[in-house]
DOPAFI-947912 format. One record per residue (C-alpha): x, y, z; residue number from 1. Coordinates in Angstrom, 2 decimals. Layout:
N
<paro><east>X</east><north>Y</north><up>Z</up><rolum>NUM</rolum></paro>
...
***
This chain:
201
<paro><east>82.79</east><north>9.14</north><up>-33.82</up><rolum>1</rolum></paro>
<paro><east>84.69</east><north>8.26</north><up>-37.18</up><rolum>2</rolum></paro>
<paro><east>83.90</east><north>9.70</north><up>-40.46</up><rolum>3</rolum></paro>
<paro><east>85.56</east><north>9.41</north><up>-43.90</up><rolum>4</rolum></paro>
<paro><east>85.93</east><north>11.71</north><up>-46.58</up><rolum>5</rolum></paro>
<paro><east>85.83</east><north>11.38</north><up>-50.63</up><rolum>6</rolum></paro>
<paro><east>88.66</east><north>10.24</north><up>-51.73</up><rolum>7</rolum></paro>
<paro><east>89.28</east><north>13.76</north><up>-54.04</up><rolum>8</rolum></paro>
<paro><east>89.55</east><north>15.23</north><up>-50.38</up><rolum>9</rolum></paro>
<paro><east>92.86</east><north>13.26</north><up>-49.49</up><rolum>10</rolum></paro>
<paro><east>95.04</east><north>16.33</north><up>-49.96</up><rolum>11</rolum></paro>
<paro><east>93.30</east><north>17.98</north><up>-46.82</up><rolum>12</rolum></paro>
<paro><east>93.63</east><north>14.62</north><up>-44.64</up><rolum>13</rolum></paro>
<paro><east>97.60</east><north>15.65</north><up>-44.68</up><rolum>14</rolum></paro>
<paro><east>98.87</east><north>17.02</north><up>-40.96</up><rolum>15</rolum></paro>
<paro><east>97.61</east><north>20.70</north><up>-40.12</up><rolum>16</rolum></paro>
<paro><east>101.19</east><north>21.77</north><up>-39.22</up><rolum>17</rolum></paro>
<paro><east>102.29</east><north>20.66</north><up>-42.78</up><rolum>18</rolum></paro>
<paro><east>99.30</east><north>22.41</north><up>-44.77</up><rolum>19</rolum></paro>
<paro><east>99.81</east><north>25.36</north><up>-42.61</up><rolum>20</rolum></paro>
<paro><east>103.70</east><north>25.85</north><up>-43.67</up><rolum>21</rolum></paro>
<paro><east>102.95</east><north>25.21</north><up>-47.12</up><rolum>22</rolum></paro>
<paro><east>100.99</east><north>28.59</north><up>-47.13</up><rolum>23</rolum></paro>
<paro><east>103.33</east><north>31.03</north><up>-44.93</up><rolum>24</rolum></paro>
<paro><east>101.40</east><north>34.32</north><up>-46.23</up><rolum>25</rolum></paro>
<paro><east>98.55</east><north>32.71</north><up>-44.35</up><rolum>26</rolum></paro>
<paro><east>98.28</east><north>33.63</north><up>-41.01</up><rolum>27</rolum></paro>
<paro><east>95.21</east><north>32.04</north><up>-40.12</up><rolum>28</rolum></paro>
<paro><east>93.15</east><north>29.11</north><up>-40.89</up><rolum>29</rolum></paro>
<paro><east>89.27</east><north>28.34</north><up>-40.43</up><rolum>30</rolum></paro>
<paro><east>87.07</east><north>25.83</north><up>-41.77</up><rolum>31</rolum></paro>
<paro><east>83.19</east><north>26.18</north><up>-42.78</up><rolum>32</rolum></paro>
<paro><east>80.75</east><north>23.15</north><up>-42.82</up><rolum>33</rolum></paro>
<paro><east>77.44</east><north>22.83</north><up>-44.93</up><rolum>34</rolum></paro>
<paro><east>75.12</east><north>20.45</north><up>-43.64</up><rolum>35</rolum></paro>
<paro><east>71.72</east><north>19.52</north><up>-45.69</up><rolum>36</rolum></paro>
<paro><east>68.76</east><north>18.43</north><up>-44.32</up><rolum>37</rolum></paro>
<paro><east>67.26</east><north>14.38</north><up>-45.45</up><rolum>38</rolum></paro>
<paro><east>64.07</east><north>14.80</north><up>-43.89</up><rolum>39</rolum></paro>
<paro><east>62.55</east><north>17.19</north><up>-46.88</up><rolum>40</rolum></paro>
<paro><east>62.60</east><north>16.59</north><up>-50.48</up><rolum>41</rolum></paro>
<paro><east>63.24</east><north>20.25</north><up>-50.93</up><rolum>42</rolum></paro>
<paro><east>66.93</east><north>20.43</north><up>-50.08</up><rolum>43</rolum></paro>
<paro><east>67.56</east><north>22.94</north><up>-46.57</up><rolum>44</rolum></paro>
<paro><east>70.72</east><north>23.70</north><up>-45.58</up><rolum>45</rolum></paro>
<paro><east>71.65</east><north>24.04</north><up>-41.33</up><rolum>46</rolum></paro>
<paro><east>72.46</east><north>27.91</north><up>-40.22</up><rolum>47</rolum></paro>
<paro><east>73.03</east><north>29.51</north><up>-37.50</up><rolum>48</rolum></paro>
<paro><east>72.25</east><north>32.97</north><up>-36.30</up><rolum>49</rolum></paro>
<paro><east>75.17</east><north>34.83</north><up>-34.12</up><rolum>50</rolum></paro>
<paro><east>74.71</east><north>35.80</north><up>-31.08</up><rolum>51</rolum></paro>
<paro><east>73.43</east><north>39.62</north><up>-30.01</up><rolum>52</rolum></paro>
<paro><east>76.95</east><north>39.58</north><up>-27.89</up><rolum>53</rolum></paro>
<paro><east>79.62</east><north>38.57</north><up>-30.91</up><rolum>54</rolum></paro>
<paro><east>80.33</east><north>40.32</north><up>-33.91</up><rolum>55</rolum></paro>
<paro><east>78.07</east><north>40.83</north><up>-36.37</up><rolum>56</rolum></paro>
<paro><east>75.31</east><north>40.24</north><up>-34.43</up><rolum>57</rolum></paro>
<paro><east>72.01</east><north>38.76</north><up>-35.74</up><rolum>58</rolum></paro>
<paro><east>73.95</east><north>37.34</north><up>-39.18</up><rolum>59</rolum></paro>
<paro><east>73.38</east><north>33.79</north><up>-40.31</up><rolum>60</rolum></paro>
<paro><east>76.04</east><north>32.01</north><up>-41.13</up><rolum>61</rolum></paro>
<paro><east>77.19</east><north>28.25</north><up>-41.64</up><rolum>62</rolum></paro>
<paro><east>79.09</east><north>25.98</north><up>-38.45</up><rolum>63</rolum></paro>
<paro><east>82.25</east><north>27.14</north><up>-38.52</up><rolum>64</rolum></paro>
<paro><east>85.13</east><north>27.96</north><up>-36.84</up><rolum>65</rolum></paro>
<paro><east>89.11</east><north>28.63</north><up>-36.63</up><rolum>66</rolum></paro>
<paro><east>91.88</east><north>25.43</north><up>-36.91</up><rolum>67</rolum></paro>
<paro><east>93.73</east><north>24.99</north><up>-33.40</up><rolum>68</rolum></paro>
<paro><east>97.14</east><north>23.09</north><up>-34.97</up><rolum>69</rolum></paro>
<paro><east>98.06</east><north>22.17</north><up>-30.91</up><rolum>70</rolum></paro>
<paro><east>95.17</east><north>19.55</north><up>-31.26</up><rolum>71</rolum></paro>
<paro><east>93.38</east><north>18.88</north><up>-34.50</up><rolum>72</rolum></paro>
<paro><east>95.40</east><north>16.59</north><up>-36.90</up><rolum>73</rolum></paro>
<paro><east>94.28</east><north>18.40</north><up>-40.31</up><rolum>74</rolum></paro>
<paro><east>92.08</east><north>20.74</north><up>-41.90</up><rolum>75</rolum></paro>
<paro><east>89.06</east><north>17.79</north><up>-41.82</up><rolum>76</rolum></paro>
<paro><east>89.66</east><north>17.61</north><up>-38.14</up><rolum>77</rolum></paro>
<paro><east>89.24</east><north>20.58</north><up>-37.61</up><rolum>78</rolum></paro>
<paro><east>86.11</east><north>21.11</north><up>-39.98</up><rolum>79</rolum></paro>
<paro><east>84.90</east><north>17.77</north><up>-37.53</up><rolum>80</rolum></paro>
<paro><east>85.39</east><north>19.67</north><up>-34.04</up><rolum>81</rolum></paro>
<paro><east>83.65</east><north>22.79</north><up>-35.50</up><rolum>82</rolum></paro>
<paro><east>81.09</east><north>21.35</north><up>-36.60</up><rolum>83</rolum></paro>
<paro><east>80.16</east><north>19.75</north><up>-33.03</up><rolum>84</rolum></paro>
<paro><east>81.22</east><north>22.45</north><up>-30.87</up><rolum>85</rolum></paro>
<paro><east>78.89</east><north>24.69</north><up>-32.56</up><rolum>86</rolum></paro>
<paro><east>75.79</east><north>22.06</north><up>-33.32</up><rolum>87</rolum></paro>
<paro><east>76.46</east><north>18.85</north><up>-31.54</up><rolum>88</rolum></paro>
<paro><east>76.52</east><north>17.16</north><up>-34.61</up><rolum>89</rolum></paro>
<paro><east>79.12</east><north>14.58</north><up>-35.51</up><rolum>90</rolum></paro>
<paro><east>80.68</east><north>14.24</north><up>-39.08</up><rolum>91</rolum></paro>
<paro><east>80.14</east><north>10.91</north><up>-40.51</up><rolum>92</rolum></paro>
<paro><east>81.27</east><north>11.71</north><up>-43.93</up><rolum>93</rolum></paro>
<paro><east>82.81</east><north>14.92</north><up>-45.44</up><rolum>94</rolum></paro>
<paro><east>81.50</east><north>14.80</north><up>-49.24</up><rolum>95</rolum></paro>
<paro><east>83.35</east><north>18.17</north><up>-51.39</up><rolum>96</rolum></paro>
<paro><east>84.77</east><north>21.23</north><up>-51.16</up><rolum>97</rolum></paro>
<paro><east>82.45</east><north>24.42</north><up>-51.51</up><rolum>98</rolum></paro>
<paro><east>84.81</east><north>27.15</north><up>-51.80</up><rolum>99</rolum></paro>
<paro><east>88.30</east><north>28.62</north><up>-50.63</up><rolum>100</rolum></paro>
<paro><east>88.19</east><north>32.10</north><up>-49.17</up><rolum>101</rolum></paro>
<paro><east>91.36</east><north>34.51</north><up>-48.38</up><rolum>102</rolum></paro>
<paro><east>90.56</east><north>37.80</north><up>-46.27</up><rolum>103</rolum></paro>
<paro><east>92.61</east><north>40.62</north><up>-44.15</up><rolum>104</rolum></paro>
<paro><east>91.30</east><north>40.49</north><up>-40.82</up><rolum>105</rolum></paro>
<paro><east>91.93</east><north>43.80</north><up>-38.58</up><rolum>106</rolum></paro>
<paro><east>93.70</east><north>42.61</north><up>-35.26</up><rolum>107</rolum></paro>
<paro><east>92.54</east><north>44.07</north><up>-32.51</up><rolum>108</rolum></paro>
<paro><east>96.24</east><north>44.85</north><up>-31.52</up><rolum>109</rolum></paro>
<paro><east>97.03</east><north>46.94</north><up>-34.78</up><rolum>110</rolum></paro>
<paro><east>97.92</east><north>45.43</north><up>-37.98</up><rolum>111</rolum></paro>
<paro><east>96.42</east><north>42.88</north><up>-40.36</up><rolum>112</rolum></paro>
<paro><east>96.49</east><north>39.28</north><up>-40.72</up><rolum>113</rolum></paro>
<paro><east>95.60</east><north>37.21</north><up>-43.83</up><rolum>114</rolum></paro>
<paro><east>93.28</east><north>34.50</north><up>-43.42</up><rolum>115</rolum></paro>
<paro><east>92.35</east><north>31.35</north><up>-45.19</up><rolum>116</rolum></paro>
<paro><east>88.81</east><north>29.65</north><up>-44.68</up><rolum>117</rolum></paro>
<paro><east>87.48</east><north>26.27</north><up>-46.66</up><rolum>118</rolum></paro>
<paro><east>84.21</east><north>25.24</north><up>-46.81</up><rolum>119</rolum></paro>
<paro><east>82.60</east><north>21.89</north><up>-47.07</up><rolum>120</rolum></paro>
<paro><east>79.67</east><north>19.77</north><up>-47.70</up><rolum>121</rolum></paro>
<paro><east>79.11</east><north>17.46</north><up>-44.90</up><rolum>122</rolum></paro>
<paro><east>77.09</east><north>14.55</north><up>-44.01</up><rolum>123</rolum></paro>
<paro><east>76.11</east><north>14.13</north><up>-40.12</up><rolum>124</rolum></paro>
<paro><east>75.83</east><north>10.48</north><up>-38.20</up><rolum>125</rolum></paro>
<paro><east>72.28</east><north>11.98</north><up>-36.72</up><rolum>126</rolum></paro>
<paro><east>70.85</east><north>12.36</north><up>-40.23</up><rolum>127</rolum></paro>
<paro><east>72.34</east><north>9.10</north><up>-41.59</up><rolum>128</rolum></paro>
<paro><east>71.10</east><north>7.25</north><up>-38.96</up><rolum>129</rolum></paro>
<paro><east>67.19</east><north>8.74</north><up>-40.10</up><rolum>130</rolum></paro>
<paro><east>67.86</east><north>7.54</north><up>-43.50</up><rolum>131</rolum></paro>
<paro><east>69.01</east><north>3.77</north><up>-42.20</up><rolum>132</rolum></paro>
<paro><east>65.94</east><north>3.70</north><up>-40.14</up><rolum>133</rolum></paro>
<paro><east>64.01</east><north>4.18</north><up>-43.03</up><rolum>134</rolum></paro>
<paro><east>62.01</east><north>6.56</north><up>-41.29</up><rolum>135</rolum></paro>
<paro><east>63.11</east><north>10.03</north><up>-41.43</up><rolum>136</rolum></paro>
<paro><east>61.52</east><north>12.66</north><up>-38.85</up><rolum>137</rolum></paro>
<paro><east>61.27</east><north>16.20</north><up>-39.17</up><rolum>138</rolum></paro>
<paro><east>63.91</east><north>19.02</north><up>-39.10</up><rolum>139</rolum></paro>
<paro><east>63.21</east><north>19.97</north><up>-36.30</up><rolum>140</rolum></paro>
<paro><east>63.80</east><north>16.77</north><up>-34.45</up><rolum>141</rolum></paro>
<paro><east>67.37</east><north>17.08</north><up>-35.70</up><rolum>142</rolum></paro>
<paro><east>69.20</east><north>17.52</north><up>-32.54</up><rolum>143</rolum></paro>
<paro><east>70.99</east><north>20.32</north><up>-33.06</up><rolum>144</rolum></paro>
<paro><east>72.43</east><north>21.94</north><up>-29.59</up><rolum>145</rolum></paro>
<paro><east>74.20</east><north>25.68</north><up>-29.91</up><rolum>146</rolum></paro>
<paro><east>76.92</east><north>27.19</north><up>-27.90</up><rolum>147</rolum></paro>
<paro><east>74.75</east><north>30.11</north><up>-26.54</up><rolum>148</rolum></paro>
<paro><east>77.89</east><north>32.31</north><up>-26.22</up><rolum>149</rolum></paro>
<paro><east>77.95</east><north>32.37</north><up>-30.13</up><rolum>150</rolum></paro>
<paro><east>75.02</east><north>31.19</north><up>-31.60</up><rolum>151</rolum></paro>
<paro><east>71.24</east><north>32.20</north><up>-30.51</up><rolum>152</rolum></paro>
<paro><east>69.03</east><north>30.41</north><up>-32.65</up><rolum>153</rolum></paro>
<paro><east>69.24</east><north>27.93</north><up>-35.97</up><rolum>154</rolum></paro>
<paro><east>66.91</east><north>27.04</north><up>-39.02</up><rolum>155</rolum></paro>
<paro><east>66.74</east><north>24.66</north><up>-41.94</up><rolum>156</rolum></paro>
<paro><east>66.92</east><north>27.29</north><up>-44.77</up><rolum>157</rolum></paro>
<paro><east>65.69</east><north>26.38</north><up>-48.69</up><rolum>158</rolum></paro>
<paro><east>67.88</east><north>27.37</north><up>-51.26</up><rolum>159</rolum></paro>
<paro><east>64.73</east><north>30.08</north><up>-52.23</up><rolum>160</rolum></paro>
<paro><east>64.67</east><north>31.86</north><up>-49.00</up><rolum>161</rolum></paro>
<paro><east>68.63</east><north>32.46</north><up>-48.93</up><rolum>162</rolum></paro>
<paro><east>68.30</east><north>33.86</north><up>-52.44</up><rolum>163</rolum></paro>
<paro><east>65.35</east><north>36.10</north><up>-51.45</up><rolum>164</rolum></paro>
<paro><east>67.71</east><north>36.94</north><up>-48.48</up><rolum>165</rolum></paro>
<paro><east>70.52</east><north>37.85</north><up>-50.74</up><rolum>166</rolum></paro>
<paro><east>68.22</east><north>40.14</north><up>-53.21</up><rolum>167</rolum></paro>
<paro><east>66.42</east><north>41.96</north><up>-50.23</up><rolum>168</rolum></paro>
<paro><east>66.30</east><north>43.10</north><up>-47.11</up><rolum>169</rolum></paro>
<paro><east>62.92</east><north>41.76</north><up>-46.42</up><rolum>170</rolum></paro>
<paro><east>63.99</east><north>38.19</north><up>-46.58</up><rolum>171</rolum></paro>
<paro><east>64.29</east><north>36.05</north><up>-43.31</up><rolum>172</rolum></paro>
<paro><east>67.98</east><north>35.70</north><up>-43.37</up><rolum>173</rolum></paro>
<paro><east>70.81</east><north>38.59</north><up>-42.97</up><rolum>174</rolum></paro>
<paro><east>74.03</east><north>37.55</north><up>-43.86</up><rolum>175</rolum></paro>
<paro><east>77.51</east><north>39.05</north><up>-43.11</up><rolum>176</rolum></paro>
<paro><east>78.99</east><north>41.62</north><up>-45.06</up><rolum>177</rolum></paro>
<paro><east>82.46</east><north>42.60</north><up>-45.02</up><rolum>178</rolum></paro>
<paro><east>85.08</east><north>40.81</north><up>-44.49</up><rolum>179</rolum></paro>
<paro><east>82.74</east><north>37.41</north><up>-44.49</up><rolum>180</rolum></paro>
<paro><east>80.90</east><north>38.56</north><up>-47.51</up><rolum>181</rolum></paro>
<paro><east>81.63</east><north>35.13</north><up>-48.50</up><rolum>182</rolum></paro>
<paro><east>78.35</east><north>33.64</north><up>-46.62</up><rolum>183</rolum></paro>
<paro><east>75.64</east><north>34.13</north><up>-48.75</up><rolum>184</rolum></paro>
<paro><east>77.35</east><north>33.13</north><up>-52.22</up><rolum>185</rolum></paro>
<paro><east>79.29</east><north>30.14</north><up>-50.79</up><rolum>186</rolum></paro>
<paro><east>75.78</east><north>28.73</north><up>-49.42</up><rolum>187</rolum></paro>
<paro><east>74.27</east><north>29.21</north><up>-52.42</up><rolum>188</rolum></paro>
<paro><east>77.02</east><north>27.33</north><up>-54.18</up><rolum>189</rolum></paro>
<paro><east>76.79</east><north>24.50</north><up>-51.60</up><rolum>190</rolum></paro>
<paro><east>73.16</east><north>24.23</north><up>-53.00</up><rolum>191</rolum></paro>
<paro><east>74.54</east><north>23.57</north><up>-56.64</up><rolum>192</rolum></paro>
<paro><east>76.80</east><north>21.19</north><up>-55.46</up><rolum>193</rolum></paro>
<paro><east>74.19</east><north>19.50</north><up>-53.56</up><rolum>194</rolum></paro>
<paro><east>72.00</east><north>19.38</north><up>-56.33</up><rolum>195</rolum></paro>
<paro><east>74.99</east><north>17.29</north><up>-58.44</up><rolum>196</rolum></paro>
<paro><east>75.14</east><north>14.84</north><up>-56.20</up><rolum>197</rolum></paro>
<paro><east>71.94</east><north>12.60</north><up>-55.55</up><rolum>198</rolum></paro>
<paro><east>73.33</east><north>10.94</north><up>-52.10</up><rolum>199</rolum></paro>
<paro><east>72.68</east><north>14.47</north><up>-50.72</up><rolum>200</rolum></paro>
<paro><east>69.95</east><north>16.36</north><up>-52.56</up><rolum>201</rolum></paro>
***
């Protein structure tokens, strides 16, 4: 499926290869997608819980993944495959930018590599197409579909539980820590965002 982007976005639409050699201390690049929820007039946001088998096991996290410059055309491309490898959702618009993130990530090899990850707000063809119906259904008619060897389970989070989640342990969601320590604040910024823009809250 197609999707479009806003147009303050343009500078990511640019070929992966060239983006990627503009940043040479940058060893890797990954992309993070926020999707909200139209079937609640309480904004939710879409995450996923890793699986027992990966790394940090149990987390919840956004859709997200690493760039693959042999076949994705640029950084929205690649935010477009991630996004349905890990949900089965397909982009049909990708709205703002949430947050830039730079980390050292251990190789398993020796050594350290620097990595970049930005994050999105997305829009998905399965919601829109609720909203043109004029008859949205519930979350968890969403059809949402997980890649088992990453993912175990998803939920439709409020912007309240991920902050209760964030100030204690007792709260339904545990996020990463170190080096993706980035999880928890970036969602919570995605719900500020959201809020700004009426198309998506």
């Amino acid at each position: 499926m197609e999707y479009t982007s806003s147009p303050h976005l343009n500078y990511f639409a640019i070929p992966l290869v060239k983006f990627m050699a503009a940043r040479p201390e940058i060893e890797g690049f990954g992309v993070g997608a926020y999707i909200f929820s139209h079937a609640d007039p309480t904004p939710r946001i879409l995450l996923l819980q890793r699986a027992e088998s990966d790394s940090m096991p149990g987390c919840w996290e956004g859709p997200g993944g690493a760039c693959e410059p042999e076949t994705d055309k640029s950084i929205l491309d690649s935010l477009v495959r991630e996004t349905l490898e890990e949900t089965g959702l397909h982009v049909s618009h990708v709205a703002g930018l949430v947050a830039v993130d730079c980390w050292e990530h251990r190789r398993r090899s020796g050594g350290r590599m620097r990595i970049a990850k930005y994050s999105f707000i997305v829009e998905v063809h399965e919601s829109s197409d609720e909203l043109r119906m004029g008859d949205p259904v519930g979350n968890a008619h969403v059809p949402v579909e997980l890649d088992a060897t990453e993912h175990q389970a998803f939920d439709w989070a409020t912007e309240e539980n991920v902050q209760l989640s964030v100030k204690s342990s007792g709260g339904p969601y545990k996020f990463p820590l170190h080096p993706m320590g980035h999880q928890a604040p970036n969602i919570l910024r995605a719900f500020e965002l959201a809020k700004e823009r009426s198309d998506i809250a």
